[in-house]
C-alpha positions in Angstrom: 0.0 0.0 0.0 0.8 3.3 -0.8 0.9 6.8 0.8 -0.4 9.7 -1.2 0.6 13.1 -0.5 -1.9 15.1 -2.6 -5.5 15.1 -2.5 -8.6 13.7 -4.4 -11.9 13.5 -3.0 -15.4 11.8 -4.4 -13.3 8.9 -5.6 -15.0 7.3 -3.3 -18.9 7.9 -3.6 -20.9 5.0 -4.3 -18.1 2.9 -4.8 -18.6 0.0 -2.1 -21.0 -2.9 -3.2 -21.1 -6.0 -2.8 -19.9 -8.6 -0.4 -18.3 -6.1 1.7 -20.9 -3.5 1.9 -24.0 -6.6 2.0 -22.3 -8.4 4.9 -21.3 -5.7 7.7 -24.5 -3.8 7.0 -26.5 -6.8 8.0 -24.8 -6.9 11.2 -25.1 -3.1 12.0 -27.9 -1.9 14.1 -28.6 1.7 16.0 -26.3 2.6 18.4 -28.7 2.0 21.4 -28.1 5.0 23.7 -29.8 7.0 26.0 -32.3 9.2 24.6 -30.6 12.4 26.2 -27.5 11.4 24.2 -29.2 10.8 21.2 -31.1 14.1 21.0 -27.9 16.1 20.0 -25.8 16.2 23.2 -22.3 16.7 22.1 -19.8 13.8 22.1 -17.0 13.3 24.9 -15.6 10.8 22.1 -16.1 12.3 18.7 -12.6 11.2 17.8 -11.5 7.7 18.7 -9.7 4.5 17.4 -11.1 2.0 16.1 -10.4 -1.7 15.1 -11.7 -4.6 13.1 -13.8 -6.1 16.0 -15.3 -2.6 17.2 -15.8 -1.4 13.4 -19.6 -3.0 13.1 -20.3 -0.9 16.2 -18.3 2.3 16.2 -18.7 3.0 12.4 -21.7 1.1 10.9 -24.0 1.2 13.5 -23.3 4.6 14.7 -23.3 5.8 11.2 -26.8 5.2 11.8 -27.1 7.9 13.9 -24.5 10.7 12.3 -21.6 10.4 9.9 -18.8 8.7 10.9 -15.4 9.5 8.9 -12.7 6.3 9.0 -9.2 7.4 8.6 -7.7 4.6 6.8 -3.8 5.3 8.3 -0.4 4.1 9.2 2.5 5.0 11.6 5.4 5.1 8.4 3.0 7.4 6.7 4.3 10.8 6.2 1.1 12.3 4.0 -0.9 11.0 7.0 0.7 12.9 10.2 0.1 15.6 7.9 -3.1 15.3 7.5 -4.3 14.4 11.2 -4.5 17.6 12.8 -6.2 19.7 10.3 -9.3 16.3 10.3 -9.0 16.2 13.9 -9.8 19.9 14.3 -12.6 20.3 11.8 -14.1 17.2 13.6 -14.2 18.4 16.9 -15.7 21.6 15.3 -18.2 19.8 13.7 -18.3 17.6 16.9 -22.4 16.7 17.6 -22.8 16.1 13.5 -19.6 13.7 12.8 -18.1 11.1 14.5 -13.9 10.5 13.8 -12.8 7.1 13.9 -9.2 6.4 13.0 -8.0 3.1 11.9 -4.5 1.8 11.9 -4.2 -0.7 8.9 -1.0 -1.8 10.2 -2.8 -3.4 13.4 -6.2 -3.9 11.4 -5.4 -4.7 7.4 -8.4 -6.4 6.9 -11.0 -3.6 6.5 -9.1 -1.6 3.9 -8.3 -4.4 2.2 -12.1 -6.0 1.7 -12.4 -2.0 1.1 -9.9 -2.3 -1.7 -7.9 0.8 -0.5 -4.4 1.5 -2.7 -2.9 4.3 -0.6 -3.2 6.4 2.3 -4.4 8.5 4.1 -7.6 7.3 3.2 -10.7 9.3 4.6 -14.4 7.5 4.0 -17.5 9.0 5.2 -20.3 6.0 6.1 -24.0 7.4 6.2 -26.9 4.5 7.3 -23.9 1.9 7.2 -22.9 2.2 4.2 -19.8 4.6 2.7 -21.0 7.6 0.7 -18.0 9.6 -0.1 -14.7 10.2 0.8 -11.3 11.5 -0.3 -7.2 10.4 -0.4 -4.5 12.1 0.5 -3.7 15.1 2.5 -6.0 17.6 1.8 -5.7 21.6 3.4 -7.9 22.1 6.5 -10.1 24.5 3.6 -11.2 21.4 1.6 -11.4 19.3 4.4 -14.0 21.7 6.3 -16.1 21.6 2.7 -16.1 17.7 2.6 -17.6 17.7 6.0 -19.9 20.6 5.7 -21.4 18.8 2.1 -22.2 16.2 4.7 -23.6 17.9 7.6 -24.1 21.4 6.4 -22.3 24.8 7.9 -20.0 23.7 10.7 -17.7 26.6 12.9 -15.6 26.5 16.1 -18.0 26.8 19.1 -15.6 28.9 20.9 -16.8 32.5 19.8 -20.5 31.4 20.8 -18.8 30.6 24.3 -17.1 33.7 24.6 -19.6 35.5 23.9 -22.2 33.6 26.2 -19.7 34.0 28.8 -19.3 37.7 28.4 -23.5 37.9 28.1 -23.3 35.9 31.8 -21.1 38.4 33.3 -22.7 41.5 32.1 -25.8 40.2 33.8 -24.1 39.5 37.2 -23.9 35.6 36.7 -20.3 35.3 37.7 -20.6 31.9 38.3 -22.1 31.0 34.8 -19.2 32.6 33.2 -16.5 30.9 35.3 -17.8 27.5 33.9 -17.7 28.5 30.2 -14.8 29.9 30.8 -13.0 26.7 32.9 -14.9 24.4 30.2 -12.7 26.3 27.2 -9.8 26.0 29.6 -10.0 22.6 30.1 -9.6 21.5 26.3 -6.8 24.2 25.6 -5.3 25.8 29.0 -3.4 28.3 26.1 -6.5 29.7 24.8 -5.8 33.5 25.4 -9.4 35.2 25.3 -10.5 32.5 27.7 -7.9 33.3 29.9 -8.2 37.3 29.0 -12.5 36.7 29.7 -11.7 34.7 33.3 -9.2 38.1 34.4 -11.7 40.5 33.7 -14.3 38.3 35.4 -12.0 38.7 38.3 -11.5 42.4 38.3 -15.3 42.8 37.9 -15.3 40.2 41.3 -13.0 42.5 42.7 -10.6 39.9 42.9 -7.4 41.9 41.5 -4.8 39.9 42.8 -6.4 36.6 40.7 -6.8 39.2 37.6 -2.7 40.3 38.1 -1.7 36.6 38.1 -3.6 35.7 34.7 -2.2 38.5 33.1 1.1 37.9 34.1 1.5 34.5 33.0 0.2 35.3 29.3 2.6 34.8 26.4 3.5 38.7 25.2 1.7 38.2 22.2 -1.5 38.1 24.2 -2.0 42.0 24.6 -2.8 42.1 20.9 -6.0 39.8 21.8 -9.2 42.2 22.8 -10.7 40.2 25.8 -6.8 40.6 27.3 -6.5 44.2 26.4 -9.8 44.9 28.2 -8.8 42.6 31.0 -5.9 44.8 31.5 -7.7 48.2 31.2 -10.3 47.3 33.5 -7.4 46.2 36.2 -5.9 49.3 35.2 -8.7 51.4 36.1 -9.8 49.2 39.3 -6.3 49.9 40.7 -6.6 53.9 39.6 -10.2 53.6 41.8 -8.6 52.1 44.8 -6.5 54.5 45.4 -9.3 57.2 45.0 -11.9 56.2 47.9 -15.4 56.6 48.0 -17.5 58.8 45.6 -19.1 60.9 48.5 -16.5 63.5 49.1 -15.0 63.1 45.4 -18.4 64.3 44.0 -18.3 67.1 46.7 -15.0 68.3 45.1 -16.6 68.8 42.0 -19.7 70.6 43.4 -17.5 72.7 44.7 -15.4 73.7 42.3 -16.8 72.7 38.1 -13.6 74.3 37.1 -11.8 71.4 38.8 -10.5 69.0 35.7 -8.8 66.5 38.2 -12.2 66.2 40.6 -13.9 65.9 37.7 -11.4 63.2 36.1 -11.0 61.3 39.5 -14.9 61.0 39.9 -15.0 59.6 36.0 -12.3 56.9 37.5 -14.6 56.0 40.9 -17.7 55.8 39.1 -16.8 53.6 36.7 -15.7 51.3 39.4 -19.1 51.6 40.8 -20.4 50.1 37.1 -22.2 53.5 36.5 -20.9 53.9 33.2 -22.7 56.4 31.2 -22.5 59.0 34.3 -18.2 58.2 34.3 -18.3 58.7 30.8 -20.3 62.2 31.1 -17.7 63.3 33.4 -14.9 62.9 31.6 -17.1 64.7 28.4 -17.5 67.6 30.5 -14.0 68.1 30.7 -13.3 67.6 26.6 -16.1 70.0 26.0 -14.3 72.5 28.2 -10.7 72.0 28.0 -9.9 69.3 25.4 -6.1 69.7 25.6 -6.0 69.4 30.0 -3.2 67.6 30.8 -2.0 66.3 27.7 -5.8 65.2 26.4 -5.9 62.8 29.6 -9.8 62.9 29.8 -9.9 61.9 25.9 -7.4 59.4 26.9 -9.2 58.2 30.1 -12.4 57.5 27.9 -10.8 55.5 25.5 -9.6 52.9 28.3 -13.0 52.8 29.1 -14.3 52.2 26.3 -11.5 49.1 25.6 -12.6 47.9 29.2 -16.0 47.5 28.4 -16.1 46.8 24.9 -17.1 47.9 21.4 -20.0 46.5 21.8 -21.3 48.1 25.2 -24.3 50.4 25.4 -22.3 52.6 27.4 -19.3 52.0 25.1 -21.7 53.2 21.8 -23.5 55.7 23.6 -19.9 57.7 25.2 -18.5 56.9 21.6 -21.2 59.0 19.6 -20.8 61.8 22.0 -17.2 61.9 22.3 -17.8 62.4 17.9 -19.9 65.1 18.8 -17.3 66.7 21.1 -14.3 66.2 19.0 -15.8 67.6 15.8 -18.6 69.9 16.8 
């Protein structure tokens, strides 16, 4: 047998009659399984090995339920170390709607062969027990994601929906909703940098600095460039600047006092932003750009703009501050 380096797919369609194709899919029955697992619960084993024994079970009969792809492979194969990661990843992104099984034809010849495989990497797609299409060789992750998608329709990594769940969670005060999304993502890749960038913000909104410091710290450099880390960091930033400010009583006093007074006016910006009142920080620091843009080197311009990175693009308070900061800038 052997290994091919480029790519073909559709070879494959159709193409597996008779004694092979009659006999397993006699044997193969539905996966009996729990209903709850049946009804679209996603998979703790959407990628797994397989042999010749387990094949009736773990590819025809739970082809039954979704398509399962075989990856017909072998240790000496170069074309096929090349090709695992990028099928591994689109299948746990389309994990729920495909089933991986890889099978090492080295251990387990005899499939492949009564399959009358040439050359490897092999990838076959089985529908209802029986094989409906599949493709040689190793293919780029681009083709591979529009193989599976002609099977199962429009797949996508779930982590953005998490994120973005997660951020919804702690915006509404469920700080304990967003830690689990946020520890589940860690779990599978204790890397991922929004994840990690989410959990230190969730920890500055908790008040928990210290936590929030020791994330941070421990990212790669790189990390900064990400946008959940670069609002973790500006809204530790602006926690610390609050700390050291006290309570809002005597600050808003100051300002009462005096209107003139830039620095009141900035410092009570700072505070109430740290008491989540976010439109009425952002009109402080407005009222000094409308009266003085250039004070202190444009630091209320500047202040609002960490603000606005701390909360996000997306923020009411962040859209609301931005459209009247336009107004401001080029009334």
């Amino acid at each position: 047998m052997a290994a091919n380096g480029g790519g073909s797919n559709g070879g494959y369609a159709g193409g597996y009659g008779g004694s092979f194709g009659a006999a397993m899919t006699a044997s193969a029955k539905p996966s009996e399984r729990p209903l709850g697992e049946r009804a679209g619960a996603q998979p703790a084993d959407a990628i797994k090995d397989v042999t010749s024994a387990s094949f009736r079970q773990d590819v025809l009969a739970e082809s039954q339920r979704q398509p399962v792809l075989v990856d017909f492979w072998a240790p000496w194969c170069g074309p096929c170390k090349q090709l695992a990661p990028a099928l591994e990843k689109v299948a746990r992104e389309a994990a729920g709607k495909i089933k991986l099984v890889k099978m090492n034809i080295d251990e387990h010849p005899d499939v492949a062969g009564q399959m009358g495989i040439q050359s490897i990497p092999a990838v076959i797609a089985f529908q209802k027990g029986q094989p409906i299409d599949g493709f040689m060789g190793a293919l780029p992750e681009s083709r591979i994601r529009q193989f599976v998608e002609r099977l199962v329709g429009p797949i996508g990594d779930a982590t953005a929906e998490i994120l973005a769940e997660a951020e919804k969670l702690a915006a509404a005060g469920d700080a304990a909703g967003a830690a689990d999304l946020y520890a589940g993502l860690l779990q599978k890749d204790p890397a991922d940098q929004k994840a990690l960038g989410g959990l230190a913000k969730l920890y500055v909104d908790m008040g928990e600095l210290e936590q929030a410091r020791e994330i941070l710290a421990a990212l790669a450099p790189d990390a900064k460039e990400q946008a959940p880390v670069a609002a973790a960091r500006a809204a530790l930033e602006l926690a610390e600047q609050a700390a050291s400010l006290g309570d809002l009583a005597p600050l808003m006093a100051k300002v009462e006092a005096d209107p003139q007074d830039h620095q009141a006016r900035f410092d009570l910006a700072v505070a109430l932003n740290a008491a989540n009142k976010r439109d009425e920080a952002a009109d402080q620091l407005l009222a000094v750009i409308r009266k003085e843009r250039a004070w202190n080197d444009e630091a209320a311009r500047k202040q609002l703009l960490q603000f606005f990175e701390a909360w996000g693009p997306m923020d009411a308070a962040t859209v609301a501050a931005r459209r009247k900061l336009s107004a401001a800038l080029f009334a």
